[in-house]
C-alpha positions as CSV (number, residue, x, y, z in Angstrom):
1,X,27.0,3.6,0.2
2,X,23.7,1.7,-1.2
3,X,24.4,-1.8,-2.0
4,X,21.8,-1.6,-4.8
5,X,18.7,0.7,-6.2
6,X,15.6,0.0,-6.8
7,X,15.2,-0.9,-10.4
8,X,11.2,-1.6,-10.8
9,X,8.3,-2.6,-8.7
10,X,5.2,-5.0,-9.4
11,X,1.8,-4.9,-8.3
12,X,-0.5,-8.3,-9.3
13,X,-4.0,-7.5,-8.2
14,X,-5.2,-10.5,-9.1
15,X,-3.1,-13.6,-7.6
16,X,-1.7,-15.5,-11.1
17,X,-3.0,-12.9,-13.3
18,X,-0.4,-10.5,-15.0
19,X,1.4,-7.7,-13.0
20,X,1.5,-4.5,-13.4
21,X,4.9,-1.9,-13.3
22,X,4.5,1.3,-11.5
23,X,6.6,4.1,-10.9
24,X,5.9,3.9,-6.8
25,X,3.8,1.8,-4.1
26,X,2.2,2.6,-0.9
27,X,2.9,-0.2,1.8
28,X,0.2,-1.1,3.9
29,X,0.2,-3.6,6.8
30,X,-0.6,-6.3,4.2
31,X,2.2,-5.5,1.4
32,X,1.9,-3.0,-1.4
33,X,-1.6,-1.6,-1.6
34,X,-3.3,-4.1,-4.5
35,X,-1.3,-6.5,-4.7
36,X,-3.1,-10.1,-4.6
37,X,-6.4,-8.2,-3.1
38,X,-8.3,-10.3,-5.7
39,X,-8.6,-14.0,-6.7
40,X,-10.6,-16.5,-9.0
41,X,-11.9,-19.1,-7.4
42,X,-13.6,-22.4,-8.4
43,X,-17.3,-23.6,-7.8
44,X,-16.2,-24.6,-4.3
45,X,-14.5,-21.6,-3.7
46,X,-11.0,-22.9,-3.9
47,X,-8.4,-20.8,-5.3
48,X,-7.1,-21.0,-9.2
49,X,-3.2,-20.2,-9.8
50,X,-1.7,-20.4,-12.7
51,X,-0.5,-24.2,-11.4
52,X,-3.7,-25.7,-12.6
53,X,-4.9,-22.7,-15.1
54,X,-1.7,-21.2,-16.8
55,X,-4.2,-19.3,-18.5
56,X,-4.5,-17.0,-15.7
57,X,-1.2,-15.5,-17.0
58,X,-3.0,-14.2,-20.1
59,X,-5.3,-12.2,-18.0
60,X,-4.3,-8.0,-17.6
61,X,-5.1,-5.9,-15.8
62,X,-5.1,-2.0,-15.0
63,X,-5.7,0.0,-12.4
64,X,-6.7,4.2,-12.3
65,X,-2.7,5.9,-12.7
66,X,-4.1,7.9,-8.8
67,X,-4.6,4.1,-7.4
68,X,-0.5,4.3,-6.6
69,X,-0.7,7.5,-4.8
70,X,-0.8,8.0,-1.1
71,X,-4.3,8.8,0.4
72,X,-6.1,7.8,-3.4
73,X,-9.6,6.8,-2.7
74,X,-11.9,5.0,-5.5
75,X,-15.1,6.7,-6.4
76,X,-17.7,5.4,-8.1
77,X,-16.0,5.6,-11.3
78,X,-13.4,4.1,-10.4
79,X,-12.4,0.3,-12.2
80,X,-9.9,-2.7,-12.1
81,X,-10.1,-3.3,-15.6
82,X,-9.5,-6.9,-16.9
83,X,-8.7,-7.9,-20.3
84,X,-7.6,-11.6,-21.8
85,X,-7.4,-12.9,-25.5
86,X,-11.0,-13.0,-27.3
87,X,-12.3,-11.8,-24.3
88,X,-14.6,-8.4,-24.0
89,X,-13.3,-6.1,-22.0
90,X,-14.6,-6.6,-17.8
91,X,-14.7,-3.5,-15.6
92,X,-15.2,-4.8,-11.8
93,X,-15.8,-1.2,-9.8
94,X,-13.5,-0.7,-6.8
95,X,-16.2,0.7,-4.5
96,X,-16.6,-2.4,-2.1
97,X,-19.2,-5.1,-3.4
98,X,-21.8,-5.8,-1.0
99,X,-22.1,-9.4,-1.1
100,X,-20.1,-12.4,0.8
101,X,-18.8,-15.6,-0.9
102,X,-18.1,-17.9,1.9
103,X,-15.7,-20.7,2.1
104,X,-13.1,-19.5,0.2
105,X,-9.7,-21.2,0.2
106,X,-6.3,-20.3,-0.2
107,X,-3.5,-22.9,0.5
108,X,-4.0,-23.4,4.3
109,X,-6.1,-19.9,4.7
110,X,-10.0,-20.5,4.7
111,X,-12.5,-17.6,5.5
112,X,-15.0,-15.8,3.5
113,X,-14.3,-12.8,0.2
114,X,-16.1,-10.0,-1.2
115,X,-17.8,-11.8,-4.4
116,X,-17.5,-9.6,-7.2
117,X,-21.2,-9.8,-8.2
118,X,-22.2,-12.5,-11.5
119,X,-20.4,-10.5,-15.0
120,X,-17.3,-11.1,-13.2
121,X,-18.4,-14.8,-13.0
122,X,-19.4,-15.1,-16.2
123,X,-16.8,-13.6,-17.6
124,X,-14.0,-15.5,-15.6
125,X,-16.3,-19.1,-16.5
126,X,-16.2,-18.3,-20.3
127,X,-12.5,-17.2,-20.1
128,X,-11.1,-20.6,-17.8
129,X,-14.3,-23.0,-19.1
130,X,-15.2,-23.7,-16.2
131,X,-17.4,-22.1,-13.2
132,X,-15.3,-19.6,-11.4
133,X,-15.6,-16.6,-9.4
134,X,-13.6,-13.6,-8.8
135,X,-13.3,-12.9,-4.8
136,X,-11.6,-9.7,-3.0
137,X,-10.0,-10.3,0.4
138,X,-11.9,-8.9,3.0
139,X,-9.9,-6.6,5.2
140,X,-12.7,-5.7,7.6
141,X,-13.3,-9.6,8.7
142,X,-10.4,-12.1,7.9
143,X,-6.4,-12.1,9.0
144,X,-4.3,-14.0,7.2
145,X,-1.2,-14.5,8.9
146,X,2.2,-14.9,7.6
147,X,3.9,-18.0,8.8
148,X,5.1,-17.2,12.3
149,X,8.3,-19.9,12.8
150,X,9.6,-16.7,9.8
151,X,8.1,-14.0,10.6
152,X,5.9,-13.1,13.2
153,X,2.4,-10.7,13.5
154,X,3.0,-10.4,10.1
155,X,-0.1,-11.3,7.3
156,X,-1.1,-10.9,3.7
157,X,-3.9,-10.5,1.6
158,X,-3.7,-13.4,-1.1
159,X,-0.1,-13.8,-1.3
160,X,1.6,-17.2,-1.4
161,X,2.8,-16.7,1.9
162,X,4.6,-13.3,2.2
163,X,4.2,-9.6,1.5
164,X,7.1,-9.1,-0.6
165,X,9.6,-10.8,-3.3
166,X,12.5,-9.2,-4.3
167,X,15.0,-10.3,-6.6
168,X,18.0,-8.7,-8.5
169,X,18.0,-7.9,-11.9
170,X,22.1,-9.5,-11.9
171,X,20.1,-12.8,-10.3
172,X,18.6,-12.8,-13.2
173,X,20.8,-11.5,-15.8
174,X,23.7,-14.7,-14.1
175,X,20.5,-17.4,-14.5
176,X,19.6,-16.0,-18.5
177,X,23.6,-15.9,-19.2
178,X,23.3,-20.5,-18.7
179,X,19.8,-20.5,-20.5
180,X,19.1,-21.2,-24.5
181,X,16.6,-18.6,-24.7
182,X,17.0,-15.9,-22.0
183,X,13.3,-15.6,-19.7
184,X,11.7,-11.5,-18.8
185,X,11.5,-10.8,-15.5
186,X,7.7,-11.6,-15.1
187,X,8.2,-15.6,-14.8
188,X,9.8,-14.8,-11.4
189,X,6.6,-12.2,-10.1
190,X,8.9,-10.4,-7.9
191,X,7.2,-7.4,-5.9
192,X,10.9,-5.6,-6.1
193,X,13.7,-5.3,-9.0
194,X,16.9,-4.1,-7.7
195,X,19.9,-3.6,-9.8
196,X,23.7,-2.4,-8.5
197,X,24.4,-5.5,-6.8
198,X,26.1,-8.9,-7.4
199,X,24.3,-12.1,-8.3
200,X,22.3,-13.5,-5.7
201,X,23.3,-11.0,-2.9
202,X,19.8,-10.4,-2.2
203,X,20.2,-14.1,-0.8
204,X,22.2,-12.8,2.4
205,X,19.9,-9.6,2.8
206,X,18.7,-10.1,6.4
207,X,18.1,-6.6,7.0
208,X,17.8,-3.2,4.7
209,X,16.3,0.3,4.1
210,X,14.7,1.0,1.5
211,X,13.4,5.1,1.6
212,X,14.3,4.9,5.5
213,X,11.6,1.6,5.5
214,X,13.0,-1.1,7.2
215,X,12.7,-4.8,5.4
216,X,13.6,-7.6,7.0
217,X,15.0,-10.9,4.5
218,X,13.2,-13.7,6.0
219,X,13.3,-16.5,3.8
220,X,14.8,-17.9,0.6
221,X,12.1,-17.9,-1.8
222,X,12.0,-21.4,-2.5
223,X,10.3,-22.2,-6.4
224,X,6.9,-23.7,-7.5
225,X,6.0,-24.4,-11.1
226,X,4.9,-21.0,-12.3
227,X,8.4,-20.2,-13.6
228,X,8.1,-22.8,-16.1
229,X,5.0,-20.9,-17.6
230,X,5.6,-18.7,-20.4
231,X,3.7,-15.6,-19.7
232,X,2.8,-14.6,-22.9
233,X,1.8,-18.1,-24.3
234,X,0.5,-19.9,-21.0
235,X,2.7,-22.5,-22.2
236,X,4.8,-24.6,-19.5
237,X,8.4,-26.1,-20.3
238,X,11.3,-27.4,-18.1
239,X,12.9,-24.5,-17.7
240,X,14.3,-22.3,-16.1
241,X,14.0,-24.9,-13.0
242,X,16.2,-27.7,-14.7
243,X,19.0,-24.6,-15.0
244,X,18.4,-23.4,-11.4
245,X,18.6,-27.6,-10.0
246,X,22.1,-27.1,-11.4
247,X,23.3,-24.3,-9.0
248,X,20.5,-22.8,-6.9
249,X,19.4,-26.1,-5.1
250,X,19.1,-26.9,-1.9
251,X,21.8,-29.8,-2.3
252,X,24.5,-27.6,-3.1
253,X,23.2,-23.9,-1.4
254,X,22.2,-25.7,1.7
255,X,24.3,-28.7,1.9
256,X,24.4,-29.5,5.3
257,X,20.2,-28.6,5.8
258,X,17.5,-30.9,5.5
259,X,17.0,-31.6,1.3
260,X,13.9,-31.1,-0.1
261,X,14.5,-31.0,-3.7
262,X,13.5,-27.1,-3.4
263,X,15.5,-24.4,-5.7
264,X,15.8,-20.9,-4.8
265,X,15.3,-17.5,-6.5
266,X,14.9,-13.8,-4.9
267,X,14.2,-13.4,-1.1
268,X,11.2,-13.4,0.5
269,X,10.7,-9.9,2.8
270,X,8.4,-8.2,5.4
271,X,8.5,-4.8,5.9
272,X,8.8,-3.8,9.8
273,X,7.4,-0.1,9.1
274,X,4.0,-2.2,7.9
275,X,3.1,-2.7,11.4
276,X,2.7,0.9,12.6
277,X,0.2,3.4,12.2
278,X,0.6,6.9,11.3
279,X,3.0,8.1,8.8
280,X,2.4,7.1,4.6
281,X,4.9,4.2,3.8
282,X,6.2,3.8,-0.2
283,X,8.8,3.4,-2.2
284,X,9.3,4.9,-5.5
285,X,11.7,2.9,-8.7
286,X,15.5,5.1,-8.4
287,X,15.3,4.7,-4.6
288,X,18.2,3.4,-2.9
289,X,18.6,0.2,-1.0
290,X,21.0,0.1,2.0
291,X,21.9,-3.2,3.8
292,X,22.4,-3.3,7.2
293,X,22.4,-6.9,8.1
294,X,23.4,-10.2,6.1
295,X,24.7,-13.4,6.8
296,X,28.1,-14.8,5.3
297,X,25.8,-17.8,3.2
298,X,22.9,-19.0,1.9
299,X,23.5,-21.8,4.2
300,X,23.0,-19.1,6.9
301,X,19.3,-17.8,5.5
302,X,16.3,-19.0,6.5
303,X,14.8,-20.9,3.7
């Protein structure tokens, strides 16, 4: 009997920029194909989230419809398309640029990016008003590793830290039920919706299938400031983290754990199937999810 199905799946191509909802995704050893393969980066090649420059929120993007299929291969025609408020439309193509930015920074991950050539610059300096590049992760040269005390020969593109998010639309629906104004799904920038479950179960998820693809829960997804950022405004306010310090805390989830002041929402996953060659790896929105392992608390989970 699944425990839950898969309600939706995001893709952001750009770290901090808008997501985008597709129908299916093909896993690669990095995560979903696309999914943080690009960043912006400032003049010294660190990277921008939407921490310092909420405005990244009011950048979409778009991608061909055949970029979600198995085996899909850009051609020369082939665009990530980037639009923002009183902004021209940009059209980056998806055939590998040839030059190298070096010295590019991501949270603890240095190396060096594909720079996306000088109208992408431009267009990124006008939009943030300040200089900035956009940067693709370089598959061919660079590894960047997923922390290995949670999960190890793992790695990401430009993730925070892990390949997947998922969450449960009843998480959600049980944290909008104590708010004023209820929040849409994209303040949380999950990777995976599920629905069919009860609140928070996706908190004791150690182990499940998803289209015979084994994910493995292997942290709490512990909560920055993004949340706060209304996505369609770029506006920060207190919540929803003053509702989740009320019940999703580490003081009263983890009680007996070292406190941190961290709250928790969705699950951090990796996806053991990501590691092996050979057969195409997605998952399509209707698919089931089957558990196979949890633990009894969220005192139990790694967070």
């Amino acid at each position: 009997m699944a425990a839950a199905k898969v309600k939706s799946i995001f893709i952001y191509p750009i770290k901090s920029c808008a997501g985008i909802s597709v129908s299916q995704a093909s896993i690669t050893s990095t995560g979903f194909r696309w999914d943080r393969q690009w960043i912006v980066v400032n003049s010294k090649g660190r990277a921008y989230t939407q921490r310092v420059e909420p405005k990244l929120a009011l950048v979409r993007v778009e991608l061909p419809n055949e970029a979600f299929f198995d085996d899909w291969e850009p051609n020369k025609s082939s665009y990530l398309v980037i639009r923002a408020p009183a902004m021209d439309v940009l059209k980056v193509p998806l055939i590998k640029p040839p030059e190298t930015a070096d010295g590019v920074s991501v949270w603890e991950w240095s190396g060096s990016a594909l720079d996306e050539g000088d109208d992408a610059s431009k267009w990124f300096s006008n939009y943030l008003g300040k200089p900035s590049r956009l940067v693709r992760f370089n598959e061919a040269t660079e590894i960047r590793d997923v922390d290995p005390n949670y999960a190890r020969g793992y790695k990401v593109m430009f993730s925070d830290q892990y390949p997947f998010l998922l969450l449960s639309q009843e998480s959600l629906d049980a944290l909008n039920a104590l708010l004023k104004e209820p929040l849409p799904v994209n303040r949380f920038r999950p990777n995976i919706l599920v629905n069919g479950c009860e609140p928070f179960s996706e908190d004791l998820w150690t182990e499940i299938k998803i289209n015979n693809l084994t994910f493995h829960g292997v942290k709490l997804c512990s909560r920055c400031k993004v949340p706060t950022i209304n996505q369609e405004s770029a506006v920060a306010g207190s919540e929803p983290t003053e509702t989740l310090m009320n019940f999703r805390s580490d003081k009263i989830l983890r009680p007996n754990k070292k406190q941190q002041g961290k709250v928790y929402f969705g699950q951090n996953m990796v996806c053991i199937d990501s590691l092996t060659q050979g057969k195409k790896k997605s998952i399509k929105v209707g698919d089931p999810v089957n558990v196979f392992k949890m633990v009894s608390s969220p005192a139990d989970a790694p967070a």
